[in-house]
PDB file as gemmi writes it, atoms N, CA and C in Angstrom:
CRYST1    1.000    1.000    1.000  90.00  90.00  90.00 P 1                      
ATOM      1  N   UNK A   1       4.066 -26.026  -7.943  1.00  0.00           N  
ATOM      2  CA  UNK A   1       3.541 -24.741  -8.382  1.00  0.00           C  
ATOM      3  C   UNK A   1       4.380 -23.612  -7.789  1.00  0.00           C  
ATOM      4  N   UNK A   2       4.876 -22.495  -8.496  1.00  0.00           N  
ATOM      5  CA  UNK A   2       5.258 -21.361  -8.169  1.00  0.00           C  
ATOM      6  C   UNK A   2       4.025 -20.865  -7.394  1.00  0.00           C  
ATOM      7  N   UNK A   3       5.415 -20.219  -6.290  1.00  0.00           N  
ATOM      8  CA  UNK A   3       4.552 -19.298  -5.208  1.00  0.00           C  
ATOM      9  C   UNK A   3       4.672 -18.083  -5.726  1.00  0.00           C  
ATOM     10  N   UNK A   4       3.286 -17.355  -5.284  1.00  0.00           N  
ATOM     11  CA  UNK A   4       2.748 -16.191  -6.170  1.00  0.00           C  
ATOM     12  C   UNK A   4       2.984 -15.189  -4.650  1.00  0.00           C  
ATOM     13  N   UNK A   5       3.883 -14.203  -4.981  1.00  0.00           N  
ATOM     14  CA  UNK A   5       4.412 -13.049  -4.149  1.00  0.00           C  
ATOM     15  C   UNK A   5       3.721 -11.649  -4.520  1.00  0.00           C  
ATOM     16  N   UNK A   6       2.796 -11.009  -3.862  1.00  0.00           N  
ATOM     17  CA  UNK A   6       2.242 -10.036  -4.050  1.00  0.00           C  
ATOM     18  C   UNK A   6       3.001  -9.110  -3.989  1.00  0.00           C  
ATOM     19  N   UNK A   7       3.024  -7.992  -5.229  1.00  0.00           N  
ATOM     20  CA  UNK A   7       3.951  -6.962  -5.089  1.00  0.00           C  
ATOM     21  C   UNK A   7       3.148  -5.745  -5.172  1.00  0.00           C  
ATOM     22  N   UNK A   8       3.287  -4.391  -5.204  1.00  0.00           N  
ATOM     23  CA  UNK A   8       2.872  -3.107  -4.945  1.00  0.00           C  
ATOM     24  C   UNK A   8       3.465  -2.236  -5.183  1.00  0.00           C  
ATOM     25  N   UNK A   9       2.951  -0.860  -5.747  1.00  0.00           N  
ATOM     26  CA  UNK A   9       3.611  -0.097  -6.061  1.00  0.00           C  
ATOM     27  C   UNK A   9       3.303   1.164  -5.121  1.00  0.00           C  
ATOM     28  N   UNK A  10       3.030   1.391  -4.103  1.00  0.00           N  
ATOM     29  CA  UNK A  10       2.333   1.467  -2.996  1.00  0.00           C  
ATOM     30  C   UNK A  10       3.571   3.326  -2.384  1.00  0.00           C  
ATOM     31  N   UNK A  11       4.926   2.560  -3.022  1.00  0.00           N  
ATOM     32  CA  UNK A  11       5.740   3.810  -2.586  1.00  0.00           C  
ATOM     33  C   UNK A  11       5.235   5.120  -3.638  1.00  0.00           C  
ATOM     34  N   UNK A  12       5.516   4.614  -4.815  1.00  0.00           N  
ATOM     35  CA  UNK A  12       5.403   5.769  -6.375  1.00  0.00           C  
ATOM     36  C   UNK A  12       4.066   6.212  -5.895  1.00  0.00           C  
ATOM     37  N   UNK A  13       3.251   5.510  -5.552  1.00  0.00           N  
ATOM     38  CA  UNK A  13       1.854   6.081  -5.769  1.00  0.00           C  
ATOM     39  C   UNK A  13       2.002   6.984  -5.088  1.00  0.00           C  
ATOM     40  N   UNK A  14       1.716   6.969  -3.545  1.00  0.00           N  
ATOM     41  CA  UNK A  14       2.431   7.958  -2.129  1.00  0.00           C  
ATOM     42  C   UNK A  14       3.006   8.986  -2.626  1.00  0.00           C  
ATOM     43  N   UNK A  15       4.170   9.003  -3.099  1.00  0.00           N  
ATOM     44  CA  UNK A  15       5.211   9.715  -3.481  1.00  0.00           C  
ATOM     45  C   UNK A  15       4.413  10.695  -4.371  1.00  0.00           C  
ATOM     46  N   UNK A  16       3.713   9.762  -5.382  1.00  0.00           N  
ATOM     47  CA  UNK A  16       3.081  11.028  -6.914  1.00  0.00           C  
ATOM     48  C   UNK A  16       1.630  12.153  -5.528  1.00  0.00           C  
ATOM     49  N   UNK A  17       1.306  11.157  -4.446  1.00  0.00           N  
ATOM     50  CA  UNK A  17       0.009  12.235  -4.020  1.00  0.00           C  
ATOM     51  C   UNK A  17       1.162  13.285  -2.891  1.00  0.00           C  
ATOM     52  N   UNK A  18       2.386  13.243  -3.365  1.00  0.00           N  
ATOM     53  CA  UNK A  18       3.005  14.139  -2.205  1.00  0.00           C  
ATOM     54  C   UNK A  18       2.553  13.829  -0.870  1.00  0.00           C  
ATOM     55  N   UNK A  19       2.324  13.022  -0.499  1.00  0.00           N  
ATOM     56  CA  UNK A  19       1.939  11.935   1.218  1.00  0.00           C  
ATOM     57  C   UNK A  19       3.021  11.645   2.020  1.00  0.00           C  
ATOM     58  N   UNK A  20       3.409  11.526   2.757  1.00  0.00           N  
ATOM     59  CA  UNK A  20       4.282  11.223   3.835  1.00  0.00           C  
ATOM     60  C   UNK A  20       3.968   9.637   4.047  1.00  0.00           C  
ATOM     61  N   UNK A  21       4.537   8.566   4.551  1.00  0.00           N  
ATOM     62  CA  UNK A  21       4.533   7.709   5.104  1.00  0.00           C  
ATOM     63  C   UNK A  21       3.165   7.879   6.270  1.00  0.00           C  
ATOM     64  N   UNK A  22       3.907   9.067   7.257  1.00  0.00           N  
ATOM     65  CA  UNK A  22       3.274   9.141   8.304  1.00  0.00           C  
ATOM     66  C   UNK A  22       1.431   9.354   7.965  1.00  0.00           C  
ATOM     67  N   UNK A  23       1.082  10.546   7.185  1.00  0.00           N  
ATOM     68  CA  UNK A  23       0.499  11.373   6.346  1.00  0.00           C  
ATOM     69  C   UNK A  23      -0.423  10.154   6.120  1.00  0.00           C  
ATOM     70  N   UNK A  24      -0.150   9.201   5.306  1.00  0.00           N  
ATOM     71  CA  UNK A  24      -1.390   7.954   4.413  1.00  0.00           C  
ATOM     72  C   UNK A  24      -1.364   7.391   5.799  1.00  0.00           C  
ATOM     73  N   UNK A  25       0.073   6.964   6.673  1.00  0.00           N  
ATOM     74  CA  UNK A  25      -0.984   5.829   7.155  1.00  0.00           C  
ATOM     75  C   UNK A  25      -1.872   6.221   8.829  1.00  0.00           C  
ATOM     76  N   UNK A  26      -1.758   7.532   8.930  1.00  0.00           N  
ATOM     77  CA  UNK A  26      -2.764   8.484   9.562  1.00  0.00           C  
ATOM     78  C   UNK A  26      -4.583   8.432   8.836  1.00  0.00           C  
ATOM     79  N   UNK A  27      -4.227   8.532   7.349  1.00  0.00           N  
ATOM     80  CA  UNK A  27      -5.469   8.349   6.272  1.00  0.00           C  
ATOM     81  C   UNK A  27      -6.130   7.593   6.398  1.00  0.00           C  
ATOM     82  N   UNK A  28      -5.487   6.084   6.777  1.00  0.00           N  
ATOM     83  CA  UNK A  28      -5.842   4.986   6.172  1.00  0.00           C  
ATOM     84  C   UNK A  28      -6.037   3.898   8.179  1.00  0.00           C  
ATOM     85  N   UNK A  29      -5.346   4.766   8.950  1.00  0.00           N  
ATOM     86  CA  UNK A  29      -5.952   3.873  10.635  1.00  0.00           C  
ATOM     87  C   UNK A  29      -4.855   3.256  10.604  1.00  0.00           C  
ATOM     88  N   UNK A  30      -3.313   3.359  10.236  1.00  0.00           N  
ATOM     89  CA  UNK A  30      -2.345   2.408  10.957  1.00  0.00           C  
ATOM     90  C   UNK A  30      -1.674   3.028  10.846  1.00  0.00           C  
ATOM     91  N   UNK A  31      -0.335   2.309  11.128  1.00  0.00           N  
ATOM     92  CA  UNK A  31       1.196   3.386  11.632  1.00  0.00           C  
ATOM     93  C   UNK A  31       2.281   3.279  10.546  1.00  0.00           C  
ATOM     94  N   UNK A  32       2.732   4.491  10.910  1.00  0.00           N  
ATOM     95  CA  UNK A  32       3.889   4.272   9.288  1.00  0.00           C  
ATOM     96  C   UNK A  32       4.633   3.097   9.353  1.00  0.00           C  
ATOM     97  N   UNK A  33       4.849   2.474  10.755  1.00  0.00           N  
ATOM     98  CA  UNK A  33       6.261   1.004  10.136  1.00  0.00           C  
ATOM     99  C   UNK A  33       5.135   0.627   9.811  1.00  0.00           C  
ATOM    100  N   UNK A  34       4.107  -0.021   9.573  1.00  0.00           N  
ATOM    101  CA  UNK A  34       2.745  -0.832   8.730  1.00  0.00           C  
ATOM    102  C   UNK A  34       3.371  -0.359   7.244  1.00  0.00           C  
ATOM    103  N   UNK A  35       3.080   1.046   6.862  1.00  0.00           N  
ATOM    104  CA  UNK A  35       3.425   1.544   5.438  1.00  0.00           C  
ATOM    105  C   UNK A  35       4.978   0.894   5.084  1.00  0.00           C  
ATOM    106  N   UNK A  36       5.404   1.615   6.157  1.00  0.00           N  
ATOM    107  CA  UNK A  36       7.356   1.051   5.724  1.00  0.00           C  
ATOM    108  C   UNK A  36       7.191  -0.574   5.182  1.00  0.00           C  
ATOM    109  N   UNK A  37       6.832  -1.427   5.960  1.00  0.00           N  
ATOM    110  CA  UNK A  37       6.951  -3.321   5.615  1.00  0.00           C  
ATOM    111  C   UNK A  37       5.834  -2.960   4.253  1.00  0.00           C  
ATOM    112  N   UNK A  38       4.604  -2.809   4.184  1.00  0.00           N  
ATOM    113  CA  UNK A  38       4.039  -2.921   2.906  1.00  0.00           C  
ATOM    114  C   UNK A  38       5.001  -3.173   1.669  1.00  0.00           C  
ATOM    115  N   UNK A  39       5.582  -1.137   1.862  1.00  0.00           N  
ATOM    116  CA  UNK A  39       6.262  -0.557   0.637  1.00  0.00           C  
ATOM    117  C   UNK A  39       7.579  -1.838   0.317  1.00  0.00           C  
ATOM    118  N   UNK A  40       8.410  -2.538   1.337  1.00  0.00           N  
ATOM    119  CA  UNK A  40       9.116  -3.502   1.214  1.00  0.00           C  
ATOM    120  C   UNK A  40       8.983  -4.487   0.814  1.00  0.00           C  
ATOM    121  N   UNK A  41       7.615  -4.768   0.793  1.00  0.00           N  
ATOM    122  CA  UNK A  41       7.139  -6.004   0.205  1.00  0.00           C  
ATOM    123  C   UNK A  41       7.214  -7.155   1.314  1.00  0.00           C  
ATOM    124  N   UNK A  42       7.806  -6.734   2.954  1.00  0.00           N  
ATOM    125  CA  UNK A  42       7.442  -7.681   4.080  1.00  0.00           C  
ATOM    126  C   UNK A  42       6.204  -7.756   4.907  1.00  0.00           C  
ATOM    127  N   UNK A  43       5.126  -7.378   4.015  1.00  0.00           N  
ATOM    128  CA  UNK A  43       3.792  -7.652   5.106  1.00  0.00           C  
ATOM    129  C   UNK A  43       3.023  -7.297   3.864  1.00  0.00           C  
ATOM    130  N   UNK A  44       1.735  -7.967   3.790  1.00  0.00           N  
ATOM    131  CA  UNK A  44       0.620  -8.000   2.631  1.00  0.00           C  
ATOM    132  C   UNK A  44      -0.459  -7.583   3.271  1.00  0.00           C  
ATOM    133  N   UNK A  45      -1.231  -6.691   3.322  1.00  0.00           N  
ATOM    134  CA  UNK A  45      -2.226  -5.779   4.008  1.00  0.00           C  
ATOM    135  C   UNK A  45      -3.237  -6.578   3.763  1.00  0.00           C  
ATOM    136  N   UNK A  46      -4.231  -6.346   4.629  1.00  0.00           N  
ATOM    137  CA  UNK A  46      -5.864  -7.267   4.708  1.00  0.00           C  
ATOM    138  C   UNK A  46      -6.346  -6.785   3.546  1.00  0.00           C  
ATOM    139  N   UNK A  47      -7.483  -7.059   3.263  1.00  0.00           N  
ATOM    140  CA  UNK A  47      -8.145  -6.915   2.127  1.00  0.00           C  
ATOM    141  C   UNK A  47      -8.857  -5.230   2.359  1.00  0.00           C  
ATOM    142  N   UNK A  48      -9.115  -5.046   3.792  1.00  0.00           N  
ATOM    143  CA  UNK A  48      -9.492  -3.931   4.312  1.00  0.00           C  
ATOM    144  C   UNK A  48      -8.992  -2.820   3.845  1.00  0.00           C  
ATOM    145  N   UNK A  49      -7.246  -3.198   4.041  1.00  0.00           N  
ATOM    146  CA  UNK A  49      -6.529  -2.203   4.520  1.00  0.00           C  
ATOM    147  C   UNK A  49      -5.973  -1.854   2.688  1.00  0.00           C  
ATOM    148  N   UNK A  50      -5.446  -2.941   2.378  1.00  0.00           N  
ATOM    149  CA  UNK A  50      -5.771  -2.218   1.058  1.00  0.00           C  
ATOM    150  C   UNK A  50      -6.947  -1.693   0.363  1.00  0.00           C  
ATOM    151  N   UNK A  51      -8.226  -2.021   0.267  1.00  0.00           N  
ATOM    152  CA  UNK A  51      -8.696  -1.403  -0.415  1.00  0.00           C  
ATOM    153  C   UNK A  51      -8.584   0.370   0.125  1.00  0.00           C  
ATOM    154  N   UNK A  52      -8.483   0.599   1.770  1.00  0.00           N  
ATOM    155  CA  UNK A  52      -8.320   1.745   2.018  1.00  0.00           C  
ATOM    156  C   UNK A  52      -7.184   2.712   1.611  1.00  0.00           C  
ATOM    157  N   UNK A  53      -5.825   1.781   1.603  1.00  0.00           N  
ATOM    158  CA  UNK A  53      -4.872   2.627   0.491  1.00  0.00           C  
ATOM    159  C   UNK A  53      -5.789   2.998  -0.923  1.00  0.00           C  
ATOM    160  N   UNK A  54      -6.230   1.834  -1.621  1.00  0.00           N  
ATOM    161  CA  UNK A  54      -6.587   2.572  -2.954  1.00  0.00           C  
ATOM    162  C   UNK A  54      -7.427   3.810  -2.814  1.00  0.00           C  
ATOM    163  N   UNK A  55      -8.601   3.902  -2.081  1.00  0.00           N  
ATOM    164  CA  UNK A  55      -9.003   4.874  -1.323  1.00  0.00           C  
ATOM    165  C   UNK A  55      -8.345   6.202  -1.839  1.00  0.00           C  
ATOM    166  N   UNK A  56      -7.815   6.100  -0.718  1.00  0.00           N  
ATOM    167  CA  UNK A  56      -6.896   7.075   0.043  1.00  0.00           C  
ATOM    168  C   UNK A  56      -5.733   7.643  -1.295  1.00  0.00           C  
ATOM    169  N   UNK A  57      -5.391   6.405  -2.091  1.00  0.00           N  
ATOM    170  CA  UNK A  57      -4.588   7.107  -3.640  1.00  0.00           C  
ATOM    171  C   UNK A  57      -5.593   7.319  -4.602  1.00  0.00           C  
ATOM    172  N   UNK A  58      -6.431   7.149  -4.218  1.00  0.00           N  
ATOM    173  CA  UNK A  58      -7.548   6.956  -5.643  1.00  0.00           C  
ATOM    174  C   UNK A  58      -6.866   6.365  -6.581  1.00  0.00           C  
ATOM    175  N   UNK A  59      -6.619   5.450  -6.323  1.00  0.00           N  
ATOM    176  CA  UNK A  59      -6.514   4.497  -7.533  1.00  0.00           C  
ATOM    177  C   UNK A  59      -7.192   2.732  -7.389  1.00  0.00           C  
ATOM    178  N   UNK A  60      -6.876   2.335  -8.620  1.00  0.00           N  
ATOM    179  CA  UNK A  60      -7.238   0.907  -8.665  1.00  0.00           C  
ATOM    180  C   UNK A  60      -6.909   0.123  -7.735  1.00  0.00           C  
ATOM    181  N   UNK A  61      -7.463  -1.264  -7.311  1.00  0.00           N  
ATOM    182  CA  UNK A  61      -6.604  -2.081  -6.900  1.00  0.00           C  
ATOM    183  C   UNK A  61      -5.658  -2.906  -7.465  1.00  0.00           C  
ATOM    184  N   UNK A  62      -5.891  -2.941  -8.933  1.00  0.00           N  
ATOM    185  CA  UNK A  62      -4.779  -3.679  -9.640  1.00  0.00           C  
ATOM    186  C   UNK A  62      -3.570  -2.711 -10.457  1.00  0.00           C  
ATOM    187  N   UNK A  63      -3.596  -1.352  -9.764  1.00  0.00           N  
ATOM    188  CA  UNK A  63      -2.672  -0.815 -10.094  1.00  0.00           C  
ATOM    189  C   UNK A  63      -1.542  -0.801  -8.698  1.00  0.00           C  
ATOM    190  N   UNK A  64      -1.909  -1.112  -7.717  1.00  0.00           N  
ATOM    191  CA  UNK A  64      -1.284  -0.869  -6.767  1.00  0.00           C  
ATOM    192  C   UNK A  64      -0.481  -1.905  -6.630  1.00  0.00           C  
ATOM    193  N   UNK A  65      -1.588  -3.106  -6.454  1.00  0.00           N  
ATOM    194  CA  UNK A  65      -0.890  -4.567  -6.428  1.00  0.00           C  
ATOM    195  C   UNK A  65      -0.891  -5.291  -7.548  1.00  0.00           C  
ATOM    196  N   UNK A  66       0.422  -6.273  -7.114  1.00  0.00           N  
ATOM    197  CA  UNK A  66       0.106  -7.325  -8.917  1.00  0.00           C  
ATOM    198  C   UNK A  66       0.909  -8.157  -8.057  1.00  0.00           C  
ATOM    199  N   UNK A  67       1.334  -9.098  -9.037  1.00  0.00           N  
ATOM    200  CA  UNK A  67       2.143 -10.718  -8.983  1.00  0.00           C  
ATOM    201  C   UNK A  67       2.915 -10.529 -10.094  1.00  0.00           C  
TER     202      UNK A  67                                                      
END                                                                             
């Protein structure tokens, strides 16, 4: 079976609310290298922590993340 790699769009979103790195992950209770690895796609956030990005972008969760 193909391994299923969670991806995110996590930068554009940020970017469209004019947010800083620093800025969301002040919003959201963690530190910008947390945001930096997300946006890279080297670290997959708890279930917590994303739903608090969507939060925090007001958006979906299946707009943020996909496969």
């Amino acid at each position: 079976m193909e391994k299923l790699i969670l991806k995110n769009n996590l930068k554009e979103l940020r970017t469209q609310k004019k947010l800083s790195q620093q800025e969301l992950a002040t919003l959201v209770g963690t530190t910008r290298q947390t945001i930096i690895a997300i946006e890279k796609g080297l670290f997959n956030p708890s279930a917590k922590l994303a739903l608090l990005l969507c939060i925090a972008l007001d958006t979906k969760f299946e707009k943020m993340f996909y496969f």
